[in-house]
N, C-alpha and C positions, 0 to 999 in steps of 0.2 A: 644433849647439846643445848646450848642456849642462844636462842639467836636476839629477840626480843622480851622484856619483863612479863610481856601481854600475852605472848603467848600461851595457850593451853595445850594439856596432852591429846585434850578433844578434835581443836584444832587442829596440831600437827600430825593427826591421822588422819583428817580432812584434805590436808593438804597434799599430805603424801601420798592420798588414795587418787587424788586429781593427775597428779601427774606418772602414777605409773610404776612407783616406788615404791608399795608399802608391803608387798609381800612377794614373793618371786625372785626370776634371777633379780630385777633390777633396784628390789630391795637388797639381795647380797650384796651386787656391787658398790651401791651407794656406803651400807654398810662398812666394807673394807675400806674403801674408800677416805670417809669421815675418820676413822680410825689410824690411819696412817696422815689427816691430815686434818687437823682438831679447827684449824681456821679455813676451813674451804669455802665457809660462808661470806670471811671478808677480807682473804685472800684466795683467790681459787687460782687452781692448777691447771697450765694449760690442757693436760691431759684427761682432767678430770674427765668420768662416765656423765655420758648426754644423762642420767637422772637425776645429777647434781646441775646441770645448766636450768633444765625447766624446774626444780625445785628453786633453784635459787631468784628466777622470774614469776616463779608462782609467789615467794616468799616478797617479792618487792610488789607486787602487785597489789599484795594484802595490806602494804601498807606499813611491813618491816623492812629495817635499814641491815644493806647484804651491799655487796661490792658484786655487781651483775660481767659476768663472765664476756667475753669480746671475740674477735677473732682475730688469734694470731697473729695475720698475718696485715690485713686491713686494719685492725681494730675497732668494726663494727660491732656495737652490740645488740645481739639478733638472738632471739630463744633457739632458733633452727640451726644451732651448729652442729649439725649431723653428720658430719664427714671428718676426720680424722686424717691428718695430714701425717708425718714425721716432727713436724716441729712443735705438732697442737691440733687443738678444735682449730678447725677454720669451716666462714661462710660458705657456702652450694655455689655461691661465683667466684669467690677467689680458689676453690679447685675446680671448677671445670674451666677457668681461662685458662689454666695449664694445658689442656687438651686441644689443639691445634688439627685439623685436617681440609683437604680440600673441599668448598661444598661442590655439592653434585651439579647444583642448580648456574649460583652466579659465575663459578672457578672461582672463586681468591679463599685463600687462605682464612681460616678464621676458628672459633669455636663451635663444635658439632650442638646441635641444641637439639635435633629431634633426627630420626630415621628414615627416609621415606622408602621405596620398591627402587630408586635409582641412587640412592646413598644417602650419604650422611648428609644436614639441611647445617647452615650456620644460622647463627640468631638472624642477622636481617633477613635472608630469608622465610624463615621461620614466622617472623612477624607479618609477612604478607603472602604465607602459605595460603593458597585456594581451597585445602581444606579447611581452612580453620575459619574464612570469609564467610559473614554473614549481612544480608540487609540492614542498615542501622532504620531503628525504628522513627528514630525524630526527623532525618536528614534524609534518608532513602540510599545514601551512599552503601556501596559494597565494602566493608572496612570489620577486622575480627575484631567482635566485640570488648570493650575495656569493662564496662558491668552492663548486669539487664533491672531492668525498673521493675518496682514491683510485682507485676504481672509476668514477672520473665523474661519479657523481651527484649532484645538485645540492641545496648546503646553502642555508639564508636567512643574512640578516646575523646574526640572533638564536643559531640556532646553529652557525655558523660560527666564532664569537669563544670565545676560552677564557673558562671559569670556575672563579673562584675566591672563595674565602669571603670577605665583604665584615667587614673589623676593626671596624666599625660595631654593625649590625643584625643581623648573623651568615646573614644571606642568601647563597644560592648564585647567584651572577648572575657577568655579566660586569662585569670592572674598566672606573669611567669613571676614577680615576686612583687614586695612590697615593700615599700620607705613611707620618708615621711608625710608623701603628699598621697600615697593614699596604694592599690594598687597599680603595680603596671602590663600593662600588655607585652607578649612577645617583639613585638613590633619596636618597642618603648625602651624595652628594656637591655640596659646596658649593663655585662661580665663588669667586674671587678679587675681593675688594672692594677697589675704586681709588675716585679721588677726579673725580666727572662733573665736565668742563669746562664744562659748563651750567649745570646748578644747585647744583654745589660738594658734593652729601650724597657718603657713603662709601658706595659700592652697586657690585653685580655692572656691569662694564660691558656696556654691549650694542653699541657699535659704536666698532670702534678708529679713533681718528685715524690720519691718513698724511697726510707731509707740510705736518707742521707743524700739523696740524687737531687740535681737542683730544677724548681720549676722550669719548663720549656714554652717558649709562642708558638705558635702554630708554623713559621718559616724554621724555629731551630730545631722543631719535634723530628726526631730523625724518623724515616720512612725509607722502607726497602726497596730500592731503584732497577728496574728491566730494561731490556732491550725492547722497547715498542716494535711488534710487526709492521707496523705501515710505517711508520717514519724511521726506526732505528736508534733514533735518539736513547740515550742511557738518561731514565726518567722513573720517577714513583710512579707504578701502573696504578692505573683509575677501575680496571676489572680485567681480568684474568678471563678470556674469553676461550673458547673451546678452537680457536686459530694461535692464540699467543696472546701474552700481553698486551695491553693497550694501555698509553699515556692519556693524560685528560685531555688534550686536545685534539687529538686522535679518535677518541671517545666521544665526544661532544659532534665531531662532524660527522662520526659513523653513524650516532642516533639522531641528529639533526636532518641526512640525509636517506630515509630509508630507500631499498632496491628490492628487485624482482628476486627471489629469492634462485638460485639455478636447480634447486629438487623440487617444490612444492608450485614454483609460481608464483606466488602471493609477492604483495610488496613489505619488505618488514626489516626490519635491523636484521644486517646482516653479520652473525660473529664468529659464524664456520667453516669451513671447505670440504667440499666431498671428495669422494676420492683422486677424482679428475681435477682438483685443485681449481674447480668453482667456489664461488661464496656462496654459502646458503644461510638462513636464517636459524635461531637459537633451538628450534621446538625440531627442525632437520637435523641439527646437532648433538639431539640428545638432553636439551637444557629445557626448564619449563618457565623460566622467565624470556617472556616475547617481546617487552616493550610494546604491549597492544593499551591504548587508553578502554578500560571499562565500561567508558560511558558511547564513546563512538564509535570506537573498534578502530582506529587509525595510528598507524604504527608513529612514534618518533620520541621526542622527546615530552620528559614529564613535568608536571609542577606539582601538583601533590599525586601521592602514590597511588600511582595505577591513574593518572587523569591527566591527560595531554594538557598543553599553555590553552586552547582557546576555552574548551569545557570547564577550566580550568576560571576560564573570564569569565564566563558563563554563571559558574557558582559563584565568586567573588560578589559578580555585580548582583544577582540576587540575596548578599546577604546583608550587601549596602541598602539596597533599594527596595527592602521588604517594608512594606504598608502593616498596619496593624495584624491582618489577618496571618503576614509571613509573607507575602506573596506580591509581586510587581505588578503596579496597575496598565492596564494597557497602554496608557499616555508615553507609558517611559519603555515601554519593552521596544520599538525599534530604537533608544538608544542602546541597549543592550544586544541586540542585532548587529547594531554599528560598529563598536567596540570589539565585540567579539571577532568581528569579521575583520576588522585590518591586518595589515601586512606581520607589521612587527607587534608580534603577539608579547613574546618576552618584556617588548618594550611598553605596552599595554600594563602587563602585571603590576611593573614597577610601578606605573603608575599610579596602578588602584592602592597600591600599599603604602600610599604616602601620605601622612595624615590630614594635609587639605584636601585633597580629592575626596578621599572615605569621608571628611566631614562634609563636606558639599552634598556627596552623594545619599548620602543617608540624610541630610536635611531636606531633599527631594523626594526621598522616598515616605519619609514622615509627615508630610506637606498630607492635609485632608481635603485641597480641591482641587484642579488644573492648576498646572502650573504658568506664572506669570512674569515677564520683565520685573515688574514691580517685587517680585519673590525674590529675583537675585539681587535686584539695587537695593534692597535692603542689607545685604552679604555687606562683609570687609571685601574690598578690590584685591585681586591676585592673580597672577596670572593663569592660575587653574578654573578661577572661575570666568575668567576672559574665554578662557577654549570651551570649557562645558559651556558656554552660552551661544558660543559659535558652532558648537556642534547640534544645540539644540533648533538653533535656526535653520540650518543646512537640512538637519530632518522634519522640518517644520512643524514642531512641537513646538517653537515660538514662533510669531511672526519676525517676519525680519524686518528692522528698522537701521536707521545710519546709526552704527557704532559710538564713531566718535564724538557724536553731538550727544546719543543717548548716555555713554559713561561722564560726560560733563557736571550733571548734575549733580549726580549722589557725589563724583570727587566734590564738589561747591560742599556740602554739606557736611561730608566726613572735615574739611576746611574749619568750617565754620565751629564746628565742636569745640576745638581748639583753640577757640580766640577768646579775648576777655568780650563782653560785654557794650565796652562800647568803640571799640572795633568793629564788632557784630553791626552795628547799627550803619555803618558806613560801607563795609565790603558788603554786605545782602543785600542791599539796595543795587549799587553799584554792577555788580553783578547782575545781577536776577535785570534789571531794566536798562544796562548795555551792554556788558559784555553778554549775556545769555541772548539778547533780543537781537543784536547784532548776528550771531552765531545761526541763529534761527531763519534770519533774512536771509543771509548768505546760503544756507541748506536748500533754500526753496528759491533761490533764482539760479547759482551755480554748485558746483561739490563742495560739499566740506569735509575734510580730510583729516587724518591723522595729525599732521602737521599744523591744521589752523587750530583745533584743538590744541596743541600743545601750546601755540601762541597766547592763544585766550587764558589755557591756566597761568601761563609766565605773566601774563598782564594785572592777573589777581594775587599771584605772588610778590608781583614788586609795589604794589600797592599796599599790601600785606606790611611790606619791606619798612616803604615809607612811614607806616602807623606809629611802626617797631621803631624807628629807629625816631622819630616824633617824644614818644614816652622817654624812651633814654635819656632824652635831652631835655625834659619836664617840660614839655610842650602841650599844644594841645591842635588839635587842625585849624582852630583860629588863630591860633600866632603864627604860622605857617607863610613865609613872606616871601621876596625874591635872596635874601643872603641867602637863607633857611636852604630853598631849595635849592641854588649853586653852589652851597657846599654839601650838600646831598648826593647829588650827581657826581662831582667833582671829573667831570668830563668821562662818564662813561656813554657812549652814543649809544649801548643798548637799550642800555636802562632809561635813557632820554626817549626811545621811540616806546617801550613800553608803557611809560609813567603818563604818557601823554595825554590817551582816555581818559587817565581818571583825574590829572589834573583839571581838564575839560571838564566832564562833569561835575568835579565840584566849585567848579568858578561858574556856572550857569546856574549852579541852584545857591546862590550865593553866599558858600561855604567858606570860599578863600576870596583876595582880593582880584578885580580882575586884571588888575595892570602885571602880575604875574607870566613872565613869559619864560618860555623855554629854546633852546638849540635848536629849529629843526636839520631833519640830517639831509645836506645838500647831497644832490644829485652827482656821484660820482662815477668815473670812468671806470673800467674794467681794465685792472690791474696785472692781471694774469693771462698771457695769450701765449702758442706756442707756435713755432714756426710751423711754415708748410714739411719741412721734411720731418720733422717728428711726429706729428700731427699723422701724417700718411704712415710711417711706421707701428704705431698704436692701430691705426685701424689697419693694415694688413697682418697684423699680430691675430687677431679676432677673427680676421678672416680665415689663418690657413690653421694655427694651433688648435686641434683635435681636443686634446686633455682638458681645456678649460669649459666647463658646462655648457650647455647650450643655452642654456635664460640669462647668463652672465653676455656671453658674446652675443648677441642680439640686445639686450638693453645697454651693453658700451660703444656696438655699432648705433646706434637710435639717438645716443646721446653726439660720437661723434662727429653723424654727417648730418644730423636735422637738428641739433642740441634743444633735445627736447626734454625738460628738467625729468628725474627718475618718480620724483610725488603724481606724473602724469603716464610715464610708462607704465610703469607699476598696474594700472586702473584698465589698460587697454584689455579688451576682452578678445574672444573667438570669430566673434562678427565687424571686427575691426579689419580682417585680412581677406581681401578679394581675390578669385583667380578666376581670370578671364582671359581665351583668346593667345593660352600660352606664358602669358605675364604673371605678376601677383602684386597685389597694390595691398597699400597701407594708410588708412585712414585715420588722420588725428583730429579732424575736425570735421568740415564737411564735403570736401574734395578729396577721392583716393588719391594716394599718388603710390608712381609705379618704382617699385625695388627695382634694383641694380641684380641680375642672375645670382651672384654670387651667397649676397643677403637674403634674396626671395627665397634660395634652397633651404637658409638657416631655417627662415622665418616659417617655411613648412615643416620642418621638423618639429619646430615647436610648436606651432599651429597640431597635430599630431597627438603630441606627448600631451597637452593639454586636454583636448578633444579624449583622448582617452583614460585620463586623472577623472576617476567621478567624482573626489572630492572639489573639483576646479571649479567649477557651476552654483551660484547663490542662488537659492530657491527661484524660480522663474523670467531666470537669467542666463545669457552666454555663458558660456566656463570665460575665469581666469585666463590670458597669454600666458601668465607668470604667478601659478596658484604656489600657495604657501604648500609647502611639502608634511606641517604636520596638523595645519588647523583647516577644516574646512570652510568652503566658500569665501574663502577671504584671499588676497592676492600677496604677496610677496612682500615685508615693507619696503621703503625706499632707501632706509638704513642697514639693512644687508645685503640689496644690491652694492650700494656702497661701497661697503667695507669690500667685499669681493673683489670690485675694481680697482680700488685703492691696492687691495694686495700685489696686484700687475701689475701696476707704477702708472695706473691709468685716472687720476683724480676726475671727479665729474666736473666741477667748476672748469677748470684750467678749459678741459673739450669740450666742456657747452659753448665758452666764450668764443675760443677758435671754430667754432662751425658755422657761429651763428655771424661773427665777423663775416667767413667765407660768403655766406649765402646772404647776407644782403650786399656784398659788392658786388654777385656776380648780378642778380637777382634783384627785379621794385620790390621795396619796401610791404606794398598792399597785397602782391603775389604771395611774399611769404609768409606774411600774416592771414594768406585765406588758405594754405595748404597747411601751415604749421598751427592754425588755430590759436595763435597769441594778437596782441590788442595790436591795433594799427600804430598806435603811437609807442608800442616798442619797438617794432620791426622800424619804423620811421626813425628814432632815437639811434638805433641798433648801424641803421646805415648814414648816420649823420655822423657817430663815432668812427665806421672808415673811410672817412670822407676829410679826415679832418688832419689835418700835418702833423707825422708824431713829434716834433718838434714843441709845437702849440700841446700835445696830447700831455708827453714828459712837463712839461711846465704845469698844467691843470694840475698835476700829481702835487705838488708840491706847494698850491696854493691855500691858506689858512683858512678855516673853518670859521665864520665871523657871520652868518648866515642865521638871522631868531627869526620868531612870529609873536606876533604878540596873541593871549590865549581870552576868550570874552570882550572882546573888541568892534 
C-alpha cells in the first residue's frame, strides 16, 4: 500500500507493531481487509476491523494524510470505535444510549452506566455515586475526582479546570468559552441563538436535530408526560420516585418541605410508602439517594450536588471574600454569618451570582486593611453597594453615619467628572460651600432625610442645567441678564424654587448683576380636600380589611387622622409607642398622644412584628415601626409606602390636607402643633385656611401669580 511518499517499510512496521496489527489475528484481518478495499485509507468502510481505525489514527498522527474514520452514527471522530453496531463502527455513547432501564437509585428511566448490589445505576447517578466520592484536595469538598495532581491526589472538576479572568464580569472562574473579548465565565456566558423548528422564535436551542429532524428549544423538546402522584396533573415527571411520578412542582415542594419519615423517624424527603401507606423517606424505600446536604447533614433542597442553598452561601461567600492566603478575615466573617442565615436562601444565591455583588464582594475581600466608608465611596453608586453597606452597618463592621448626607458627596464628584472645566469652577464651589454646608447645618440641628437629599442634588442639577443651556446660547455667566433668565425659566415654578440658591450666590459674589430678580412662588391654598364622607370611608376601609398589610394600614390611618407626612412616619421607631394604664399612645414629637382602641390593636401588632424583625434595629438603636423588609436597619421609604396607598385609591396629599383641615377646626392651632410636632405658624396657617369662606378660598384659586423678589438687594 501507499499511503504517503515518506513513508518507509521500517516505519510501517513501526507503526503497525504500535497498534496491534502486524502479526496475528489482527494482522489477518487488516490484511483481508485492505485487500478487498485498496482505499480504506482515504475512504474507509464503515465496517471496517478496529485495526484499521487505530492504524489509520496512528497514521494521521505521524503526520500522513488518511481520511480518519467517524462514527456512524454521530459522526464523531474518536480512535475508540470499538463496538460495532449493524449500520457501522459507532462511538461507546452512541450504543450504550440505545440501552435504556430503570435506575435503581433516582427511578427515572435513563442509560444503565454501572451495576451496584441493588441494580443497574444511570449516568447521573453514577456521577455522584458514594463510591466513587472522594476528598477534593484543593477545596476539601466531597466530589469524585475529575484528575489527581501530580502527587496523586484527587482534584474535583471545579478545581481541576484552569482559571482565568472572565472579559465579562471580571470574575476568576473557569472558562465556559471564548470570543472576542477574551474568556467567559459560566455565569457570562450565553448559547448561541438559532431558529426552533417548532415554534419558529430565535432561542438557545435545547435539543439538536439529526437526520434530518429539526432543531428544538427547550418548550418544544418533546418530554414524556405522567400522572403526578400528588397533584394528578398529566405533566413531564421531574423524578420517578419509588411512590409514583412526580411533576417539578410537586417535586420542588416535596424537597422544599422535608418530614418525619413514618419507618425510620428521621426528618428527610419523603418519596415512599410502606406498606401501611405511610410516607417514608428514600434510604426506607430502597433508594440511596437521601437528599442529605454533605456538609450539614440536613435534608432538603440542593444547589450544588450534595450541598444544601445556605452551605451553599457559605462556599459562595468564601470564595468571593478570600484574602490572599484563601481565607475570610475575621472583619467580614459575621457578614458571612448574616447572609447565610437569612430567610430567603434561594433568594440570597441569586444574589451572590450577579456580577455587581461578586464584584463588590471580592473587592472587600481583596481590601489589605479594615474596612472603610471611604473604601466604598470610592465604588460607582448602585444599589448593591447601597445594601452591602447597610448591611455592614447593621453588623457594625462600619460605623453607622446619616446615609443620605454621607452618599451626597462622592454623587458631587462622580457629577463633577462629567463636566467641562469651567463649569467645574462654578458648581464645586457652589456646592461644596452651600448646598453641602447648608445640608450639613440642617444634619446637626434637625433630620436630614432621603428626600432633602434628593432636593440638594435637584438643585445642583438645575444649575448644572443653567450652565448647559448658557453655552448653547454662546454665553457665558456674565452675560447672564434678567431676558436671559425669563426665558430660561419660561414659567416653570420648579425650576424657579430650585434655581434660586444658586442665583443667590452668584449675585453676592458678584457674578451676575444684582438687579436680577426672580418669581418667588406665593403662598398657596390647598387644592385638593375630600369630603367628610369619603374621608371616613378610606379610613374605615383600613380599619376593618384584613388583606391589606399591616405597615400599609397604620401608615394611611397616621396619615389620615393626624396627617402626618409618610418622610416622618416612615422614621417613627419602637420607642415611639406607649402603653400605659390599658391605652397605647403615640408620640410624634414631645407629648404622647392616646390611639383610638381600634388603631392601638393595629399599632400593637406592629409594634410586635417589629420588635421581633432583628433586622428592624440600626446599631444602638430602637428597631424600625416600619423596617425595610430586605435591607437592614433602615426603615421603609416614603415612596413605597406610597405607592401601596395609592393602589387603594387612598392618595397621601388629598388625606393629609383633609385631616389636617379636620384637626385645626376642631382643635387651637398651638395644641396641634405641640402633639403633632409641626411649626406653629403652620398649624396657625393651617386653621386660618378653615376659617376662611370658600367663596374668598375658590377665588384665591384663580388669582395670577404676579408675586417677585428682588435677588442682592
Amino acid at each position: 500500500m501507499s499511503v504517503a511518499p515518506a513513508i518507509t517499510a521500517q516505519h510501517a512496521q513501526h507503526i503497525l507493531t504500535d497498534v496491534g496489527s502486524w502479526n496475528g489475528r489482527g494482522a489477518r484481518a487488516l490484511d483481508r481487509h485492505l485487500a478487498a478495499h485498496p482505499d480504506a485509507l482515504t475512504a474507509p468502510d464503515p465496517h471496517a476491523p478496529i485495526g484499521l481505525v487505530r492504524l489509520a489514527y496512528a497514521l494521521d498522527a505521524a503526520g500522513h494524510r488518511v481520511t480518519l474514520p467517524g462514527c456512524v452514527r454521530c459522526g464523531k471522530q474518536w480512535p475508540r470505535l470499538i463496538r460495532l453496531a449493524p449500520e457501522g463502527r459507532c462511538c461507546e455513547w452512541c450504543v450504550t444510549r440505545e440501552k435504556t432501564a430503570i435506575c435503581a437509585r433516582c427511578g427515572r428511566r435513563g442509560n444503565p452506566t454501572a451495576v451496584r448490589p441493588e441494580g443497574p445505576i444511570c449516568r447521573q447517578c453514577y456521577q455522584v455515586d458514594p463510591e466513587r466520592v472522594e476528598t477534593c484536595t484543593r477545596c476539601g469538598r466531597s466530589r469524585i475526582p475529575s484528575r489527581r495532581d501530580p502527587e496523586g491526589r484527587p482534584l474535583c472538576g471545579t478545581c481541576a479546570r484552569p482559571v482565568h479572568t472572565c472579559g465579562s464580569c471580571g470574575r476568576n472562574a473557569a472558562a465556559k468559552a471564548h470570543d472576542s473579548n477574551g474568556p467567559l465565565c459560566a455565569h457570562c456566558y450565553q448559547r448561541p441563538r438559532r431558529e426552533c423548528g417548532g415554534c419558529g422564535r430565535i432561542t438557545p436551542i435545547a435539543l439538536r436535530g439529526r437526520d434530518g429532524a429539526a432543531d428544538l428549544c427547550s418548550r418544544c423538546r418533546p418530554e414524556v408526560h405522567h400522572h403526578c402522584v400528588d397533584c394528578t396533573h398529566f405533566r413531564p415527571a421531574k423524578a420517578l420516585w419509588p411512590r409514583g411520578p412526580v411533576c417539578a412542582r410537586c417535586y420542588r415542594q416535596a424537597v422544599a418541605a422535608p418530614k418525619h419519615c413514618a419507618n425510620c423517624g428521621n426528618t428527610r424527603v419523603l418519596t415512599g410508602t410502606n406498606s401501611a401507606g405511610l410516607a417514608i423517606c428514600s434510604p426506607c424505600a430502597g433508594r440511596a439517594v437521601d437528599h442529605l446536604c454533605t456538609t450539614c447533614g440536613e435534608a432538603g433542597p440542593q444547589h450544588y450536588v450534595r450541598t444544601c442553598r445556605r452551605c451553599a452561601i457559605r462556599r459562595r461567600l468564601t470564595e468571593l471574600l478570600a484574602d490572599e492566603h484563601g481565607g475570610v478575615r475575621a472583619q467580614l466573617q459575621p457578614l458571612v454569618d448574616h447572609l447565610a442565615g437569612k430567610e430567603r436562601a434561594d433568594s440570597t444565591l441569586r444574589w451572590l451570582d450577579r456580577a455587581k455583588p461578586a464584584a463588590l464582594l471580592r473587592h472587600l475581600g481583596a481590601l489589605a486593611k479594615p474596612i472603610s466608608h471611604n473604601d466604598l465611596d470610592d465604588l460607582a453608586p448602585s444599589t448593591a453597594l447601597h445594601y452591602l453597606r447597610a448591611v455592614l452597618v447593621h453588623l457594625e463592621i462600619l460605623p453607622d453615619r446619616l446615609e443620605p448626607l454621607g452618599r451626597l458627596e462622592p454623587w458631587l464628584d462622580t457629577v463633577l467628572e462629567t463636566l467641562p472645566p469651567h463649569q467645574v469652577l462654578l458648581i464645586r464651589p457652589y456646592a461644596q460651600w452651600s448646598v453641602l454646608r447648608r445640608a450639613r447645618r440642617r444634619a446637626i440641628r434637625r433630620r436630614y432625610t432621603d428626600h432633602s437629599a434628593a432636593s440638594d442634588r435637584n438643585k445642583i442639577r438645575i444649575a448644572i442645567r443653567l450652565l448647559r443651556w448658557l453655552d448653547d446660547q454662546h454665553l457665558t455667566i456674565d452675560n447672564l441678564d434678567q431676558p436671559h433668565l425669563e426665558h430660561w425659566l419660561a414659567g416653570s415654578r420648579d425650576r424657579t424654587c430650585a434655581i434660586t440658591g444658586f442665583i443667590i450666590w452668584l449675585s453676592q459674589r458678584g457674578l451676575i448683576d444684582d438687579d436680577i430678580t426672580l418669581p418667588a412662588k406665593p403662598a398657596t391654598l390647598p387644592t385638593e380636600v375630600l369630603d367628610t364622607a369619603n374621608h371616613t370611608d378610606r379610613i374605615r376601609r383600613l380599619l376593618a380589611d384584613t388583606t391589606i398589610p399591616v405597615t400599609v394600614r397604620v401608615a394611611g390611618l397616621i396619615v389620615l387622622l393626624y396627617g402626618i407626612p409618610l418622610t416622618r412616619i416612615r422614621l417613627l421607631t419602637t420607642d415611639a409607642v406607649t402603653q400605659r394604664g390599658g391605652a397605647t399612645f403615640l408620640t410624634f414629637s414631645r407629648n404622647p398622644l392616646q390611639l383610638p382602641p381600634a388603631i392601638a390593636a393595629l399599632v400593637t401588632d406592629l409594634l410586635v412584628s417589629a420588635q421581633d424583625t432583628a433586622t428592624a434595629a440600626p446599631p444602638g438603636r430602637a428597631p424600625y415601626l416600619f423596617p425595610s423588609p430586605t435591607t437592614p436597619g433602615v426603615p421603609l421609604t416614603a415612596h413605597t409606602l406610597s405607592i401601596y396607598l395609592t393602589k387603594l385609591g387612598i392618595p397621601t396629599r388629598v388625606g393629609r390636607n383633609t385631616a389636617l383641615f379636620t384637626l385645626t377646626a376642631e382643635l387651637p392651632a398651638p395644641v396641634v402643633a405641640d402633639l403633632l410636632g409641626m411649626h406653629i405658624n403652620t398649624t396657625t396657617q393651617w386653621a386660618d385656611y378653615t376659617r376662611r369662606d370658600w367663596t374668598h378660598y375658590l377665588a384665591a384659586r384663580s388669582e395670577p401669580d404676579d408675586i417677585s423678589i428682588t435677588i442682592g438687594s
